[in-house]
mmCIF file of the N, C-alpha and C atoms, coordinates in Angstrom:
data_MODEL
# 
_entry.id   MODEL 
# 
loop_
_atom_site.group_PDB 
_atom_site.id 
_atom_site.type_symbol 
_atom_site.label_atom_id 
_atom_site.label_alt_id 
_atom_site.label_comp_id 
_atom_site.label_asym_id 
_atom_site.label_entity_id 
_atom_site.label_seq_id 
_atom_site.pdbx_PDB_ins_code 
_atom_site.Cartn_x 
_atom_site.Cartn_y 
_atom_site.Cartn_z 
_atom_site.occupancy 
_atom_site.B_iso_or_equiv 
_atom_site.pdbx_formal_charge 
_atom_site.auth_seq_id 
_atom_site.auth_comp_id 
_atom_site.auth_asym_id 
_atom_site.auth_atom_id 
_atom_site.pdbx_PDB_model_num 
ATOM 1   N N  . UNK A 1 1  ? 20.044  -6.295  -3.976  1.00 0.00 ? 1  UNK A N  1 
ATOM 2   C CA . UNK A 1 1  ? 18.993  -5.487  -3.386  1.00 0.00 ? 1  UNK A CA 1 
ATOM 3   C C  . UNK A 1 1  ? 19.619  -4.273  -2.703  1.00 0.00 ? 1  UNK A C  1 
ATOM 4   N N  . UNK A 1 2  ? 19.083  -2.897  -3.269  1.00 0.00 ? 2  UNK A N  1 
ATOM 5   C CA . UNK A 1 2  ? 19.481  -1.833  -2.000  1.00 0.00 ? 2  UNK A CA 1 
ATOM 6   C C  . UNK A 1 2  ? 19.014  -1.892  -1.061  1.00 0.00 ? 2  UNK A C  1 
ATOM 7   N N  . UNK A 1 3  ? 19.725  -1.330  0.066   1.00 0.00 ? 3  UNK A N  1 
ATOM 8   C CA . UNK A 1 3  ? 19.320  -0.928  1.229   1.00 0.00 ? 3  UNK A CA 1 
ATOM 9   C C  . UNK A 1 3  ? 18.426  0.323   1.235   1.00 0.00 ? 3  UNK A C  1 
ATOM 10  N N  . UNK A 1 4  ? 16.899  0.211   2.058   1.00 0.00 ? 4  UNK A N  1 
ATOM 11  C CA . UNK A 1 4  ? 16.283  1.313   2.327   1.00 0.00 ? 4  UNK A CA 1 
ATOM 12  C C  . UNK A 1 4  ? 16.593  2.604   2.296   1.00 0.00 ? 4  UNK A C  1 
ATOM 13  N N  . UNK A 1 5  ? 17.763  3.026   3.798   1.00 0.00 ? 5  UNK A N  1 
ATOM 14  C CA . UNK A 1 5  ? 18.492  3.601   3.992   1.00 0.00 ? 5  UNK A CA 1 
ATOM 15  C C  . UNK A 1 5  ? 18.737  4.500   2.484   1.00 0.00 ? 5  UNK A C  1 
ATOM 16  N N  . UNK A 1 6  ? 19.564  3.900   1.951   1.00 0.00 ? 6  UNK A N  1 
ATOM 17  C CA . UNK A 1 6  ? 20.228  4.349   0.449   1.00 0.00 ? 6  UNK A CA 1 
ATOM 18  C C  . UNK A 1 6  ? 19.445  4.367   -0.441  1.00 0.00 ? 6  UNK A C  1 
ATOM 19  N N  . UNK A 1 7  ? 18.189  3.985   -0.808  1.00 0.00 ? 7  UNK A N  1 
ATOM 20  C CA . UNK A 1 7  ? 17.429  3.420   -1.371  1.00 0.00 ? 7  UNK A CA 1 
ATOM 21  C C  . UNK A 1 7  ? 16.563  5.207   -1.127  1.00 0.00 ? 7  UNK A C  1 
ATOM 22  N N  . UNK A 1 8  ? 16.510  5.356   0.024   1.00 0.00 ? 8  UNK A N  1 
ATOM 23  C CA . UNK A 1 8  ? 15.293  6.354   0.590   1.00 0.00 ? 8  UNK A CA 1 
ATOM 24  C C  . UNK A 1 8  ? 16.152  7.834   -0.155  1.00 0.00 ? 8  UNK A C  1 
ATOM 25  N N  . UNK A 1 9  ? 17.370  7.673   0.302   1.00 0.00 ? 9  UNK A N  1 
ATOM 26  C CA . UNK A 1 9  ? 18.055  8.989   0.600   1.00 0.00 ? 9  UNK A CA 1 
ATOM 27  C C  . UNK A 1 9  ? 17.370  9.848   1.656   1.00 0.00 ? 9  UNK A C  1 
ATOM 28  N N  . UNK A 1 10 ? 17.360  11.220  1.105   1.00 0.00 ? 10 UNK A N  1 
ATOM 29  C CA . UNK A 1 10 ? 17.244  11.811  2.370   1.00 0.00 ? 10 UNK A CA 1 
ATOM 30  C C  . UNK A 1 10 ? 15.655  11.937  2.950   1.00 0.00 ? 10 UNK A C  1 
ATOM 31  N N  . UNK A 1 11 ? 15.361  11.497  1.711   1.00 0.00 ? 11 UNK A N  1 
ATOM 32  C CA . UNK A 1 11 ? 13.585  11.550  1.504   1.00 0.00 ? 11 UNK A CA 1 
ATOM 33  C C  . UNK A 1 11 ? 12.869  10.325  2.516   1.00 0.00 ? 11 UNK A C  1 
ATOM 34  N N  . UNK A 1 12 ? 14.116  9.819   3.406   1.00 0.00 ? 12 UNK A N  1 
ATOM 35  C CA . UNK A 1 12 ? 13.150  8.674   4.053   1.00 0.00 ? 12 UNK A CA 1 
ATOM 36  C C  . UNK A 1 12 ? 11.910  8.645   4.998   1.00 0.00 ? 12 UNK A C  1 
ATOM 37  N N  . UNK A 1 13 ? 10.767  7.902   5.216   1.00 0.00 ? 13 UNK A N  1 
ATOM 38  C CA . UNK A 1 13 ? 9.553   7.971   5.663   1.00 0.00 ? 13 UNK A CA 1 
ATOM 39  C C  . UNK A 1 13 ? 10.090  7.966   7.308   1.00 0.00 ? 13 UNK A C  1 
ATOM 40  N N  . UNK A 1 14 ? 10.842  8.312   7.903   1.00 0.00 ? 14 UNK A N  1 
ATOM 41  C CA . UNK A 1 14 ? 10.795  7.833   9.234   1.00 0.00 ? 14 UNK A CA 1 
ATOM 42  C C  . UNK A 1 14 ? 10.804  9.055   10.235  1.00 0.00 ? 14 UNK A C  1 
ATOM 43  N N  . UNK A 1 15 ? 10.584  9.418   11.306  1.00 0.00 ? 15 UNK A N  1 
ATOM 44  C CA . UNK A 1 15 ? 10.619  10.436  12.612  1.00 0.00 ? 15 UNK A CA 1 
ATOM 45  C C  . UNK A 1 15 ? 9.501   10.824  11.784  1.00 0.00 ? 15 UNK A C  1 
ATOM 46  N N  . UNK A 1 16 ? 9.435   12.503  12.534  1.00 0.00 ? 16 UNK A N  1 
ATOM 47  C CA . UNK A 1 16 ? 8.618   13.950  12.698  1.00 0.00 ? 16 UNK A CA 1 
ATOM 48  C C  . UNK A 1 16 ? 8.770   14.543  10.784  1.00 0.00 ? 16 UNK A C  1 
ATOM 49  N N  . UNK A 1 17 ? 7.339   14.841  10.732  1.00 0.00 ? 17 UNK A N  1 
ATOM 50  C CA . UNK A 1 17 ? 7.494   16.022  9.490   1.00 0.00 ? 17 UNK A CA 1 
ATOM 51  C C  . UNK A 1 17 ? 7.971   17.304  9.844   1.00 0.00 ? 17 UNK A C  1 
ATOM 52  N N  . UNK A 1 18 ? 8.592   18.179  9.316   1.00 0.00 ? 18 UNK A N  1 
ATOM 53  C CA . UNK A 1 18 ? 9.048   19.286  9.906   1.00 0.00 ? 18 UNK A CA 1 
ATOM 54  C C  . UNK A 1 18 ? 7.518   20.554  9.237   1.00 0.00 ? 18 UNK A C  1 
ATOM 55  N N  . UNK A 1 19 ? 7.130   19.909  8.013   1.00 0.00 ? 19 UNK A N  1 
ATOM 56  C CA . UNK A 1 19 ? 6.204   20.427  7.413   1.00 0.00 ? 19 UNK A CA 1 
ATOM 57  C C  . UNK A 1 19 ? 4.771   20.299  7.612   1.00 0.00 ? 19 UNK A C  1 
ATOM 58  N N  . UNK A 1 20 ? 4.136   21.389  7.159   1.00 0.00 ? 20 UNK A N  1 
ATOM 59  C CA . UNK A 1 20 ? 2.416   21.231  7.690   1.00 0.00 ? 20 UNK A CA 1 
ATOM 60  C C  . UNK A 1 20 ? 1.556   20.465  6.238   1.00 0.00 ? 20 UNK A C  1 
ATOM 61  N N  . UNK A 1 21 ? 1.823   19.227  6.136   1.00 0.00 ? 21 UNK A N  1 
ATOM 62  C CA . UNK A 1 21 ? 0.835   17.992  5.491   1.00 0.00 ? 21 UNK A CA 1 
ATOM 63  C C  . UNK A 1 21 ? -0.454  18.312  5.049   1.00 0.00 ? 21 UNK A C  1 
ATOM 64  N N  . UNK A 1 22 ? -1.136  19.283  5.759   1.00 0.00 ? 22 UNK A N  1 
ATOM 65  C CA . UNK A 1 22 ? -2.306  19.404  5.242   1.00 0.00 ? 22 UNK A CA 1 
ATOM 66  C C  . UNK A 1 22 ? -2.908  19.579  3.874   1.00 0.00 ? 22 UNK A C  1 
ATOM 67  N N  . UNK A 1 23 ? -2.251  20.518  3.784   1.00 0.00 ? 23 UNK A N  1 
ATOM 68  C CA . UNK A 1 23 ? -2.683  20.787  2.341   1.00 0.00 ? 23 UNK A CA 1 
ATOM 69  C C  . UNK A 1 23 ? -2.171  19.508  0.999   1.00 0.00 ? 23 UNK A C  1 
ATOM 70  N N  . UNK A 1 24 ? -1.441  18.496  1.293   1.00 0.00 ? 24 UNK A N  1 
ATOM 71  C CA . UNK A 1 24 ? -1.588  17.440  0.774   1.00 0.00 ? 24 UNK A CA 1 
ATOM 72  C C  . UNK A 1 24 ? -2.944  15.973  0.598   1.00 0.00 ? 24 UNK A C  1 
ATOM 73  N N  . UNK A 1 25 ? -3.541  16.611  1.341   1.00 0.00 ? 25 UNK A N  1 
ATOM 74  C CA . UNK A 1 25 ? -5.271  16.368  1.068   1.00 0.00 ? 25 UNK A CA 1 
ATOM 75  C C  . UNK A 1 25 ? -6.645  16.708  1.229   1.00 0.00 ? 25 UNK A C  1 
ATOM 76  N N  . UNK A 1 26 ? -7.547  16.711  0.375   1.00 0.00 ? 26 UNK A N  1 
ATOM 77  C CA . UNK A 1 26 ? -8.579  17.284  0.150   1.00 0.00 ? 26 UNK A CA 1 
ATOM 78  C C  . UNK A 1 26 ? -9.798  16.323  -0.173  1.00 0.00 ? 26 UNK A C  1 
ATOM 79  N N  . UNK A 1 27 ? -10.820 16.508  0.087   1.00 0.00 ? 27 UNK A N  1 
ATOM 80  C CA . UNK A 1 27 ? -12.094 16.075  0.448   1.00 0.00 ? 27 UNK A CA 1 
ATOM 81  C C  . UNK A 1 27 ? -12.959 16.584  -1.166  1.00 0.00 ? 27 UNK A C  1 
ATOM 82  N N  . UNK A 1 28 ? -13.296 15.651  -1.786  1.00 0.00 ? 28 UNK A N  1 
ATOM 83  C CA . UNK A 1 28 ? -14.145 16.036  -2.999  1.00 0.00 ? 28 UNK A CA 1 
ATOM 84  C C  . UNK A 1 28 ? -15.252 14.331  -2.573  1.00 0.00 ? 28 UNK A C  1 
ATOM 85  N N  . UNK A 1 29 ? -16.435 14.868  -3.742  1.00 0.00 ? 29 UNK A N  1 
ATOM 86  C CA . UNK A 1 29 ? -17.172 13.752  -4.037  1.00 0.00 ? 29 UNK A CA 1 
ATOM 87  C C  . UNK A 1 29 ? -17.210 13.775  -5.029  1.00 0.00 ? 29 UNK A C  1 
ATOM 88  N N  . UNK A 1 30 ? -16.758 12.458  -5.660  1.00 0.00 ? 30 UNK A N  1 
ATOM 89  C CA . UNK A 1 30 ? -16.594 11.909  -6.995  1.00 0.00 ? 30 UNK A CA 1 
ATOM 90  C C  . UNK A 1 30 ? -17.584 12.010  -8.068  1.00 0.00 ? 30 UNK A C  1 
ATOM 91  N N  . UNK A 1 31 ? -19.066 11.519  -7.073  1.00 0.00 ? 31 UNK A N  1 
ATOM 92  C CA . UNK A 1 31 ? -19.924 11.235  -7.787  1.00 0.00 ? 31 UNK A CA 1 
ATOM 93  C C  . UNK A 1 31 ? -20.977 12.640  -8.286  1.00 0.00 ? 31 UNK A C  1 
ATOM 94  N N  . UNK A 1 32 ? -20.102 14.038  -7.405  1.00 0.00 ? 32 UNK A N  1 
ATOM 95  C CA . UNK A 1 32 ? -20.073 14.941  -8.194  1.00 0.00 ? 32 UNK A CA 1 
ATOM 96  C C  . UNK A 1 32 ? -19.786 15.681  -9.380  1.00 0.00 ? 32 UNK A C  1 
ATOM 97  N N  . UNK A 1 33 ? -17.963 14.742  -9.461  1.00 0.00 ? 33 UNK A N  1 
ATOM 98  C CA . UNK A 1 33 ? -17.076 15.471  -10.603 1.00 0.00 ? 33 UNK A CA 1 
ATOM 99  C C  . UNK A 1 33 ? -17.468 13.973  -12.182 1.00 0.00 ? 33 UNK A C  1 
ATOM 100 N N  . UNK A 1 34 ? -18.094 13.225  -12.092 1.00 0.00 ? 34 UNK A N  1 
ATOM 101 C CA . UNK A 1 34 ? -18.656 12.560  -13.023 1.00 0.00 ? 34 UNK A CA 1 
ATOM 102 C C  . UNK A 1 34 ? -20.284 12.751  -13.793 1.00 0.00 ? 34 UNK A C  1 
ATOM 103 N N  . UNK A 1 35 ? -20.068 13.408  -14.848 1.00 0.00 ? 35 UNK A N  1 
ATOM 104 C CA . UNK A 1 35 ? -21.476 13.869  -15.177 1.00 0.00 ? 35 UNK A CA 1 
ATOM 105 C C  . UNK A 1 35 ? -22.192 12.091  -15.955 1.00 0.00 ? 35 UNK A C  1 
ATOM 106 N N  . UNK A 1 36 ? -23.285 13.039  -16.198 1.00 0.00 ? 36 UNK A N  1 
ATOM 107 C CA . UNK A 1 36 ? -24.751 11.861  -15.558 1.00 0.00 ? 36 UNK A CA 1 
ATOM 108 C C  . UNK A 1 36 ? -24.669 10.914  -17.121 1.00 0.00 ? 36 UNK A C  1 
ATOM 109 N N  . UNK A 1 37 ? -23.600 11.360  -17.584 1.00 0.00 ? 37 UNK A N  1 
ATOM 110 C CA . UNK A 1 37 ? -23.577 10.739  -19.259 1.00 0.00 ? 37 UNK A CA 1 
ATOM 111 C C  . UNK A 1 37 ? -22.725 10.048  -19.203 1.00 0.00 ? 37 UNK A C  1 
ATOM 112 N N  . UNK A 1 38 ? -21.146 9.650   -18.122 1.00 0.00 ? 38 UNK A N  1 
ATOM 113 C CA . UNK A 1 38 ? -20.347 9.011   -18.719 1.00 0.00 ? 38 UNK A CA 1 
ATOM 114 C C  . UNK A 1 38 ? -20.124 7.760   -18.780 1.00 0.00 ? 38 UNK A C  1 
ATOM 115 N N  . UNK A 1 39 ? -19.371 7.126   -19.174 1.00 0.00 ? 39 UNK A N  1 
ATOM 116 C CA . UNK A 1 39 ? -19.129 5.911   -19.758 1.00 0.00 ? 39 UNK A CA 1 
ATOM 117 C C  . UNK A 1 39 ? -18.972 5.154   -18.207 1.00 0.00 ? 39 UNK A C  1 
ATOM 118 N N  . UNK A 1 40 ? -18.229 5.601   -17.046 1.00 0.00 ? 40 UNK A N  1 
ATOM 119 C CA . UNK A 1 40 ? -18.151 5.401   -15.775 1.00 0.00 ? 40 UNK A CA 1 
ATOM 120 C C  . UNK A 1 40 ? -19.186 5.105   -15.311 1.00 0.00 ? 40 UNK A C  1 
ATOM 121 N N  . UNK A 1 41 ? -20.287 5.749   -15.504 1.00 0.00 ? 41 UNK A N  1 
ATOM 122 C CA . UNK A 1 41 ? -21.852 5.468   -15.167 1.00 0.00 ? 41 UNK A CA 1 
ATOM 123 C C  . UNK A 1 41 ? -22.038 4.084   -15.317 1.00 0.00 ? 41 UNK A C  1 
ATOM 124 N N  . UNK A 1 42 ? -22.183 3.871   -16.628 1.00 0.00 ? 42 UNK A N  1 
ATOM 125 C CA . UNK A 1 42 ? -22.089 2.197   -17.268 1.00 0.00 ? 42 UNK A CA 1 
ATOM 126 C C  . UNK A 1 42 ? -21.470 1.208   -17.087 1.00 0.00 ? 42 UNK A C  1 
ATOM 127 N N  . UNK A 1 43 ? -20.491 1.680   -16.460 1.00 0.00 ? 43 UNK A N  1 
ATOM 128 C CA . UNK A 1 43 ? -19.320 0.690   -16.204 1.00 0.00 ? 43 UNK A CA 1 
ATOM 129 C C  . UNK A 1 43 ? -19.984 0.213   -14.362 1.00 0.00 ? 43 UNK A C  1 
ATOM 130 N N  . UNK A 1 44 ? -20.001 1.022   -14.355 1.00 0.00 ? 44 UNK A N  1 
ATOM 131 C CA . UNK A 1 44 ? -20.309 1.343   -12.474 1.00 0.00 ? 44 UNK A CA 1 
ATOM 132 C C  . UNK A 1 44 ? -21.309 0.085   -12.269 1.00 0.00 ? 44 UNK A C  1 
ATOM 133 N N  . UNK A 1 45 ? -22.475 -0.095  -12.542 1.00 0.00 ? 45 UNK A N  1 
ATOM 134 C CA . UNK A 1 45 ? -23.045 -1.072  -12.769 1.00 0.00 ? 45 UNK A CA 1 
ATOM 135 C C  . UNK A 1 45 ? -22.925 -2.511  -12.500 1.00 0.00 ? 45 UNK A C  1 
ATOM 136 N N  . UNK A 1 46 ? -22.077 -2.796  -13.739 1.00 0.00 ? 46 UNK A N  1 
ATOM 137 C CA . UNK A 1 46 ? -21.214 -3.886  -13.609 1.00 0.00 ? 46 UNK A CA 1 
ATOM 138 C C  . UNK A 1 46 ? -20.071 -4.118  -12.333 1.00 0.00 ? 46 UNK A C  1 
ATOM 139 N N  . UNK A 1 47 ? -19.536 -3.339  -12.183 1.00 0.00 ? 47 UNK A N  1 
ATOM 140 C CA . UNK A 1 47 ? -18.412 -3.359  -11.132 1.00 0.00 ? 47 UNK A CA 1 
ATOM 141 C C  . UNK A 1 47 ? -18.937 -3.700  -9.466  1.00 0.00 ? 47 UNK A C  1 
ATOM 142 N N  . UNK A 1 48 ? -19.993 -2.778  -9.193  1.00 0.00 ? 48 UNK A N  1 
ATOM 143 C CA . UNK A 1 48 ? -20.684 -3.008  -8.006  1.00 0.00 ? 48 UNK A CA 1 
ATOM 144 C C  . UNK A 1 48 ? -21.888 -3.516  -7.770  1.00 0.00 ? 48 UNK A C  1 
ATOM 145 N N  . UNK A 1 49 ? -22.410 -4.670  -9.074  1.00 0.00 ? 49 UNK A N  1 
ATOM 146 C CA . UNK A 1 49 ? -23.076 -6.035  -9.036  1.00 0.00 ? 49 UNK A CA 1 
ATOM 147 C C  . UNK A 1 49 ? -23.037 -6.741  -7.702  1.00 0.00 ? 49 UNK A C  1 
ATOM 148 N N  . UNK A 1 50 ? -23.651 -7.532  -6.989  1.00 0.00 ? 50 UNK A N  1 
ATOM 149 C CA . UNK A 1 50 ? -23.308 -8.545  -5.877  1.00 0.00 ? 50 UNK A CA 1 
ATOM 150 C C  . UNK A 1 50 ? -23.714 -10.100 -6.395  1.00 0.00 ? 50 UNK A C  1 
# 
């Protein structure tokens, strides 16, 4: 097994970002970007049954 540490390199998750994150996420609605025909529609159904 590697070690994290070595494993991470320099890229590791730990302290302060030095960078501004934001623009790494964005706000959409899905059930906008799926038109009223697709196969997702149909599926959808089934999936969120109770």
């Amino acid at each position: 097994m590697i070690p994290a540490e070595e494993a991470a390199g320099e890229s590791a998750m730990m302290g302060r970002q030095d960078r501004d994150q934001r623009q790494l996420f964005y706000e959409f609605c899905l059930d906008e970007m799926i038109p009223r025909d697709h196969l997702l529609r149909r599926i959808n159904v089934f999936a969120t049954a109770v």
